[in-house]
MDAnalysis code that builds the backbone (N, CA, C; Angstrom):
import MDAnalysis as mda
import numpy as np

u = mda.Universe.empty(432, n_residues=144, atom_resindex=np.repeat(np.arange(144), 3), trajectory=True)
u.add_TopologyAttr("name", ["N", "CA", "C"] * 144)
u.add_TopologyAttr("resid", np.arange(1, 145))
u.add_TopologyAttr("resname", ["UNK", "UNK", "UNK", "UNK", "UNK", "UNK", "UNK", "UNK", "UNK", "UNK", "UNK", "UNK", "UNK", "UNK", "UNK", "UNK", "UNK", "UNK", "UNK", "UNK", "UNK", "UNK", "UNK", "UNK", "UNK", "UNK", "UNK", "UNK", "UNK", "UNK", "UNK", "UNK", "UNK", "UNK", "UNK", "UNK", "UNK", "UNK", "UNK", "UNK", "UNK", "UNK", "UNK", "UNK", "UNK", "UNK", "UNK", "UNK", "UNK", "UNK", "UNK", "UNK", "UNK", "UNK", "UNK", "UNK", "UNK", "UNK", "UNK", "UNK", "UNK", "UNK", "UNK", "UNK", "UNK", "UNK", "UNK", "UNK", "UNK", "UNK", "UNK", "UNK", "UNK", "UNK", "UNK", "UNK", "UNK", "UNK", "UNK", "UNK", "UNK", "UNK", "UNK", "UNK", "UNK", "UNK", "UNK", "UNK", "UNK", "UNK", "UNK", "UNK", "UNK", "UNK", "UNK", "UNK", "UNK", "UNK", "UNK", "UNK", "UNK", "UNK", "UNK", "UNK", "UNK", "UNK", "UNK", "UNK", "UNK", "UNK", "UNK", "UNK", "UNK", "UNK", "UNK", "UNK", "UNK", "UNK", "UNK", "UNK", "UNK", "UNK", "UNK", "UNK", "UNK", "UNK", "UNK", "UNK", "UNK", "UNK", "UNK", "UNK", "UNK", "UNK", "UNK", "UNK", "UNK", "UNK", "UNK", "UNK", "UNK", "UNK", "UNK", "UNK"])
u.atoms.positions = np.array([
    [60.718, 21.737, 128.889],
    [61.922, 21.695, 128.091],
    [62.173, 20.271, 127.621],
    [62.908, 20.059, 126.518],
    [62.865, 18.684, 125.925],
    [64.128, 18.189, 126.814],
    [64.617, 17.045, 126.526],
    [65.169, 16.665, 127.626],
    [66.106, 15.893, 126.030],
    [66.670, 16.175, 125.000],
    [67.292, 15.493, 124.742],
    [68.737, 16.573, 124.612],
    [69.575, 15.303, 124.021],
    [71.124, 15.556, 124.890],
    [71.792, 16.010, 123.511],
    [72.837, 17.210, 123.730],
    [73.551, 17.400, 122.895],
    [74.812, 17.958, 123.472],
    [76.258, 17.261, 122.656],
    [77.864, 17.421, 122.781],
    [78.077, 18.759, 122.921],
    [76.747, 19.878, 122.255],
    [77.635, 21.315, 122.722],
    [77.357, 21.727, 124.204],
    [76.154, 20.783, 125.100],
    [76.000, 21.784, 126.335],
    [76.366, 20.700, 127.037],
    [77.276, 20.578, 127.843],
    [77.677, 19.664, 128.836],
    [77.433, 19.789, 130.488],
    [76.734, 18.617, 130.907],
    [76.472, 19.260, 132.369],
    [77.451, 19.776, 133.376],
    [77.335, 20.741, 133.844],
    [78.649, 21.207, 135.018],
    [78.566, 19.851, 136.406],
    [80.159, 20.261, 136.336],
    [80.114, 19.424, 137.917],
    [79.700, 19.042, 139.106],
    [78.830, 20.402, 139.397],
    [77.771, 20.717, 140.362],
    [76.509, 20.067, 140.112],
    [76.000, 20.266, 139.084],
    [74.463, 19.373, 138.389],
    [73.795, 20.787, 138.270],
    [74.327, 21.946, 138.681],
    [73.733, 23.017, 138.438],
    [73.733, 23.221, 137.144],
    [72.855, 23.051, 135.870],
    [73.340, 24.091, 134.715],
    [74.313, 23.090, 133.989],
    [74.740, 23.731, 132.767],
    [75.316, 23.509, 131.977],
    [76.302, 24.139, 131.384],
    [77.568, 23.638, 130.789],
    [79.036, 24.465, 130.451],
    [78.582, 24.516, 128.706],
    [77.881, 25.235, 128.288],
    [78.318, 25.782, 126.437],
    [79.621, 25.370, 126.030],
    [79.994, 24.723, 125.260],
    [80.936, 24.296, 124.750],
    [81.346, 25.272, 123.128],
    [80.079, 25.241, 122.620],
    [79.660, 26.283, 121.835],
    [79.216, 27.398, 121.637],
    [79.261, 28.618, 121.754],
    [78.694, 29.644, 122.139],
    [77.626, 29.669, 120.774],
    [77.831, 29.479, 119.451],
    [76.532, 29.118, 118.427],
    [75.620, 28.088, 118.398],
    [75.636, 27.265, 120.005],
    [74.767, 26.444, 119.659],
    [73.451, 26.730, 120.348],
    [74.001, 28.479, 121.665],
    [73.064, 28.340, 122.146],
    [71.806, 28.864, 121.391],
    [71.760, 29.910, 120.634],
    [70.502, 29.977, 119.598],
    [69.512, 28.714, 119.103],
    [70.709, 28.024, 118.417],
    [69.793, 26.774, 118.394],
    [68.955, 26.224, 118.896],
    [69.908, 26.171, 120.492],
    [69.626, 25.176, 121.598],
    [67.892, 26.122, 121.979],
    [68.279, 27.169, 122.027],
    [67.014, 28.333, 122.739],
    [66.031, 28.047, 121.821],
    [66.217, 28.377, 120.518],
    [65.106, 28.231, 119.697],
    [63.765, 26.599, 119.786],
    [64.958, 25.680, 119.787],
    [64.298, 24.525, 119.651],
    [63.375, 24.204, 121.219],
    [63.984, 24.835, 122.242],
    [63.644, 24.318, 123.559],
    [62.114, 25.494, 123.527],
    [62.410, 26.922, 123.196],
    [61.311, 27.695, 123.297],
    [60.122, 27.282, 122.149],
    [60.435, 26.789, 120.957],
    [59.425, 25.965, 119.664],
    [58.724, 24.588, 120.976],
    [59.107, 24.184, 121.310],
    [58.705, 22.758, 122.239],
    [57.915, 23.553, 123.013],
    [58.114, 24.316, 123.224],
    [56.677, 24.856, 124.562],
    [55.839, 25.703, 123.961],
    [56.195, 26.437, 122.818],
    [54.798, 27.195, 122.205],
    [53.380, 26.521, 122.554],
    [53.799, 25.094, 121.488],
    [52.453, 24.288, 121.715],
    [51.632, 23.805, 122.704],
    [52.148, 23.900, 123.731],
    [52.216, 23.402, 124.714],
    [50.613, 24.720, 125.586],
    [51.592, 26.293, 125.328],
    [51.266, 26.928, 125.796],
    [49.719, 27.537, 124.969],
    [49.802, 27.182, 123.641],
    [48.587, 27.086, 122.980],
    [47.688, 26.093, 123.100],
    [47.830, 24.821, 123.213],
    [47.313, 23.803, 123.718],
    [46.352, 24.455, 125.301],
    [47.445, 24.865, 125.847],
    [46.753, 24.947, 127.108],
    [45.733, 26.387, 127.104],
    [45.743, 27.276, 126.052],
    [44.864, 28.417, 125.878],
    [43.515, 27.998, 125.171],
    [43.764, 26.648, 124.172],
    [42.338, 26.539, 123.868],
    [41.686, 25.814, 125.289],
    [42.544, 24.711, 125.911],
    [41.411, 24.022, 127.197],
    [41.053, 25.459, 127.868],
    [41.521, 26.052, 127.899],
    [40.684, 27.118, 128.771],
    [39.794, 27.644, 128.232],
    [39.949, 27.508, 127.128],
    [38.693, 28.374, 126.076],
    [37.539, 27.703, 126.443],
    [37.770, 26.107, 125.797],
    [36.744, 25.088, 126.111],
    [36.390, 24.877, 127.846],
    [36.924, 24.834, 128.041],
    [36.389, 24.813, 129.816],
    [35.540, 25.796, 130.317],
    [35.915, 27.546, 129.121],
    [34.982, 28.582, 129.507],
    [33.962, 28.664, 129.234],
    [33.410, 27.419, 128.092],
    [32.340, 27.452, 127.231],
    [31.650, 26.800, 128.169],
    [32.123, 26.172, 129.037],
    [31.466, 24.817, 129.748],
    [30.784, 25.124, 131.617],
    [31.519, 26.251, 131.426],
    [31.330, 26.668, 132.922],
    [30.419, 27.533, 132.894],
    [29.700, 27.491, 134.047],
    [28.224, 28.913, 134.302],
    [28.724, 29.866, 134.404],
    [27.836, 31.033, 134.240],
    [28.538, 32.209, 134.075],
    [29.257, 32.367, 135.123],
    [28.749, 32.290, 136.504],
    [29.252, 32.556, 138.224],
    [30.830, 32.198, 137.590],
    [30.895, 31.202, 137.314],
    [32.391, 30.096, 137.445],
    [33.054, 31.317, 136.151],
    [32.687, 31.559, 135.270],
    [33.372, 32.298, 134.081],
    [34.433, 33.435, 134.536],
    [33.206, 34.097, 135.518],
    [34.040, 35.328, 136.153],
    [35.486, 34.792, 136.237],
    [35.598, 33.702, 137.393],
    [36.889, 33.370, 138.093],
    [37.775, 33.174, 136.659],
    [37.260, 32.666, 135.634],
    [38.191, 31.980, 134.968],
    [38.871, 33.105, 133.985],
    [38.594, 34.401, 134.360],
    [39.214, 35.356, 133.269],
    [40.424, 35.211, 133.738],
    [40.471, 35.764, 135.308],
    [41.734, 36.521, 135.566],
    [43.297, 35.475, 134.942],
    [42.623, 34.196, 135.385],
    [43.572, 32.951, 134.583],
    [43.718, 32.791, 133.095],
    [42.742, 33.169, 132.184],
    [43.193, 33.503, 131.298],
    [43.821, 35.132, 130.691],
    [44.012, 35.509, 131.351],
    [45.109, 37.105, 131.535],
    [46.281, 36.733, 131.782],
    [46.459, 35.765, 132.655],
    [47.589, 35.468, 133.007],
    [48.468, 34.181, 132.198],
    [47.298, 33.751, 131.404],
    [48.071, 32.917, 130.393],
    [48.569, 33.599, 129.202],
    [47.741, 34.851, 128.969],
    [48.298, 35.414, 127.423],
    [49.496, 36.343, 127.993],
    [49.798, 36.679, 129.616],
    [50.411, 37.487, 130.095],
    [51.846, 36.586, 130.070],
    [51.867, 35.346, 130.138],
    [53.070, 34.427, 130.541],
    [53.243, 34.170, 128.785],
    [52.109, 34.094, 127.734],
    [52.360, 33.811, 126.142],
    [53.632, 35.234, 125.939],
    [52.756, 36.450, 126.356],
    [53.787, 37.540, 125.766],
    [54.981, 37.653, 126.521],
    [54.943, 37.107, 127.473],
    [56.903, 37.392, 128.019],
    [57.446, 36.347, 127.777],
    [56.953, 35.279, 127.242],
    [57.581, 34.025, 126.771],
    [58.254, 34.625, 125.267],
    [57.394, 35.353, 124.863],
    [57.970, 36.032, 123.285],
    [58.421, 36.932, 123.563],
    [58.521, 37.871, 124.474],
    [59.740, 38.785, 124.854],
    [61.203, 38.099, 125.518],
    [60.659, 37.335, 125.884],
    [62.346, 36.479, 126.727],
    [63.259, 36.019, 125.814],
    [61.998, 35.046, 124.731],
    [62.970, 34.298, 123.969],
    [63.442, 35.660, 123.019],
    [63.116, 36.867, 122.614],
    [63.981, 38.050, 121.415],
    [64.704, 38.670, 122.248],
    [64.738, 38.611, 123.636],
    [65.913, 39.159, 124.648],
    [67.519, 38.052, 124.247],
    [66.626, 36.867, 125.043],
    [67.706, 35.842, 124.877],
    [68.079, 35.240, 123.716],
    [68.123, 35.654, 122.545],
    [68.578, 35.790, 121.219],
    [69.573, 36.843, 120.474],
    [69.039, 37.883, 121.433],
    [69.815, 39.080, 121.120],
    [71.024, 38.773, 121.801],
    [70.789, 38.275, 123.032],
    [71.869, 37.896, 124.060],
    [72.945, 36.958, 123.225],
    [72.391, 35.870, 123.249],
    [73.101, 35.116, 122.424],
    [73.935, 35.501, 121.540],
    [73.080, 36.578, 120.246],
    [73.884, 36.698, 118.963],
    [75.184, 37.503, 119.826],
    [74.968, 38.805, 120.494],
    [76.198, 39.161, 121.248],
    [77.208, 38.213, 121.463],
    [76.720, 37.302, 122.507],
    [77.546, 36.529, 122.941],
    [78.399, 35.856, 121.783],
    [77.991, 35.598, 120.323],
    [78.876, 34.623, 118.798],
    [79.826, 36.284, 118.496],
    [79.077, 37.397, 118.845],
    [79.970, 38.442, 117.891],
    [80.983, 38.612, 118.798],
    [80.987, 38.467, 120.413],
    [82.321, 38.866, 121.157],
    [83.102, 37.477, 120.812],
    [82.404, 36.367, 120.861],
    [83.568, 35.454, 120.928],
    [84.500, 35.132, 119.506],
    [83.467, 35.829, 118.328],
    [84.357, 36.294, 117.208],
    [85.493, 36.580, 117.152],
    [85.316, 37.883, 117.946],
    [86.248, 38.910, 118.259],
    [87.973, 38.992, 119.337],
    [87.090, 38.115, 119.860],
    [88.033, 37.606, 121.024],
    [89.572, 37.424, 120.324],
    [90.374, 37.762, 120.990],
    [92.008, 37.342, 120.738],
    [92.532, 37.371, 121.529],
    [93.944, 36.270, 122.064],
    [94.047, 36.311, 122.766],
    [95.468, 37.102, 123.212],
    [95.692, 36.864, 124.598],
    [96.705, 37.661, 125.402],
    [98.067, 37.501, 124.268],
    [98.277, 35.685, 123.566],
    [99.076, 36.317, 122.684],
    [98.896, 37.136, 121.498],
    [98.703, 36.866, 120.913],
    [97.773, 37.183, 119.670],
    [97.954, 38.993, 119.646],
    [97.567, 39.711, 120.809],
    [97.344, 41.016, 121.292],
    [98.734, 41.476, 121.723],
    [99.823, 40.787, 122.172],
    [101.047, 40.771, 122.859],
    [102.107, 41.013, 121.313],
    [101.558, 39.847, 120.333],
    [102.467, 39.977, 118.788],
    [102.117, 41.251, 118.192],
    [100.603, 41.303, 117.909],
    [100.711, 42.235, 117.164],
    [100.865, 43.817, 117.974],
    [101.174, 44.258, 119.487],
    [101.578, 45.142, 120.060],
    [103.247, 45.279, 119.361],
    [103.637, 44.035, 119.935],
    [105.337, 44.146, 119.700],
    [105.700, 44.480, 117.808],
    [104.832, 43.524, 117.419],
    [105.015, 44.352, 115.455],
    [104.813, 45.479, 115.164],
    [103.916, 46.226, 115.726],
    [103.751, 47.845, 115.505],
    [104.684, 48.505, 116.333],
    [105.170, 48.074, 117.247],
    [106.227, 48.663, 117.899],
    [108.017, 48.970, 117.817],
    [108.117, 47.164, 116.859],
    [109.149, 46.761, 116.054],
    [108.728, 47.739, 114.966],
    [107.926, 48.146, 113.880],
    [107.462, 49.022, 112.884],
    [108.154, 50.347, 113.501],
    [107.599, 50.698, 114.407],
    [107.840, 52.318, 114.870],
    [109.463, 52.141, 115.438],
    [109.796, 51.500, 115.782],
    [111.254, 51.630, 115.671],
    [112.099, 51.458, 114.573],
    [111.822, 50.880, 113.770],
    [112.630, 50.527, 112.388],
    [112.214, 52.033, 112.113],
    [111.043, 52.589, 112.109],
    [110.865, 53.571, 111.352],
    [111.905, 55.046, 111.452],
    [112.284, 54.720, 113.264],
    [112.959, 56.433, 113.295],
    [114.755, 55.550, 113.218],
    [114.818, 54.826, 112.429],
    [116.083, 54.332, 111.958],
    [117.216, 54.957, 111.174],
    [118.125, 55.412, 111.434],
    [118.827, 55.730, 110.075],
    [119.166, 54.973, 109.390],
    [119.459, 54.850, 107.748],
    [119.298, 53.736, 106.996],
    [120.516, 52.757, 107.219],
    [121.863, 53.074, 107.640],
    [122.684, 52.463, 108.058],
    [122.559, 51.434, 109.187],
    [121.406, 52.314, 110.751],
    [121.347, 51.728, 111.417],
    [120.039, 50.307, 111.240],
    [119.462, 50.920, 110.068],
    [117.855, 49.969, 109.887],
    [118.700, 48.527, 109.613],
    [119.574, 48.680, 108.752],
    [120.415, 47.324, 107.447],
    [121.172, 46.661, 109.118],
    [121.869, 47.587, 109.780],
    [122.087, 46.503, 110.974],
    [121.529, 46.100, 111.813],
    [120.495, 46.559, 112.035],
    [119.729, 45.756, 113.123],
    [119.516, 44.590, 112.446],
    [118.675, 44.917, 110.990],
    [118.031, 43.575, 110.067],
    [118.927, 42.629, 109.803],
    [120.038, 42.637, 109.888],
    [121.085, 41.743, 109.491],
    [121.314, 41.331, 111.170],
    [121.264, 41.649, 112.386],
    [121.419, 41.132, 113.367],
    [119.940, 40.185, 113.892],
    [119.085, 40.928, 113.338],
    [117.980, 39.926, 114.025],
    [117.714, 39.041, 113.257],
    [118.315, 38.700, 111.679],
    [118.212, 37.504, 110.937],
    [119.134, 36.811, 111.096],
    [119.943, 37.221, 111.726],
    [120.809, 35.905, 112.118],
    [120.872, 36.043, 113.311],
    [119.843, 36.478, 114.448],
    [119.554, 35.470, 115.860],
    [118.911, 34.182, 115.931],
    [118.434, 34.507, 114.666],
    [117.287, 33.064, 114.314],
    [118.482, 31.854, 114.220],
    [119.438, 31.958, 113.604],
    [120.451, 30.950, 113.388],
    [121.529, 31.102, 114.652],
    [121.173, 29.920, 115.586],
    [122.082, 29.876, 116.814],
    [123.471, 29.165, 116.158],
    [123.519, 28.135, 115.336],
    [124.690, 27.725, 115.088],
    [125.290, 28.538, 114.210],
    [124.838, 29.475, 113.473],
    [126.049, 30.991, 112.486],
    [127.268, 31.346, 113.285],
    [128.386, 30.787, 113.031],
    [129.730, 31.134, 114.225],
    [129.942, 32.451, 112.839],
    [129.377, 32.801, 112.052],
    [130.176, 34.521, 111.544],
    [129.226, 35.581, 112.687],
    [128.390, 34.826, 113.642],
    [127.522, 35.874, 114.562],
    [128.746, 36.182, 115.532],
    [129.648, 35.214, 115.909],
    [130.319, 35.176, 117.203],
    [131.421, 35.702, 117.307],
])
């Protein structure tokens, strides 16, 4: 993993891990850290190639099962990183979504204020509305 530093992932207090500051940066962050080791992991599939060319047959045998296990660690490296992408994008669409306790609390009480105005009689609708526009004004002494 590259080791350089960025303002959206901040280290936790523990030294365990890191606090996302951003929930869109982790794509980024995943993409660029999983691009840094591709090469790495191709790099290390041709030395084996070349090392297989180089070894007697006896020695070849041994050297399959290790290369099985390198194209075996290539393909879950490309399954992890379209897991943990998918993960991710989830993770930008809930925090989209997210609203909070107030947010959810106003617009409860407006549909609720709605459904009461609604079974109003029209006499009683004009007084409420004329009483709750002038709660807003504490100094109105025609309230008192």
């Amino acid at each position: 993993m590259s080791s350089t530093k960025s303002p959206d992932f901040m280290p936790l207090s523990d030294g365990e891990g890191y606090y996302i500051r951003d929930p869109k940066a982790i794509l980024t962050r995943l993409d660029t850290e999983f691009r840094a080791s591709e090469p790495h992991l191709l790099a290390l599939a041709e030395r084996i190639e070349a090392l297989d060319m180089a070894l007697p047959p006896e020695q070849q045998a041994l050297a399959e099962p290790l290369k099985a296990e390198l194209h075996a660690v290539q393909g879950d490296m490309k399954l992890l990183l379209a897991l943990v992408r998918e993960l991710a994008h989830y993770n930008i669409k809930l925090t989209a979504q997210r609203q909070t306790a107030r947010q959810a609390f106003e617009a409860g009480w407006e549909a609720r204020y709605q459904d009461i105005l609604s079974q109003l009689h029209p006499e009683d609708h004009r007084m409420l509305r004329w009483i709750l526009e002038h709660l807003d004004r504490e100094d109105d002494p025609s309230l008192f």
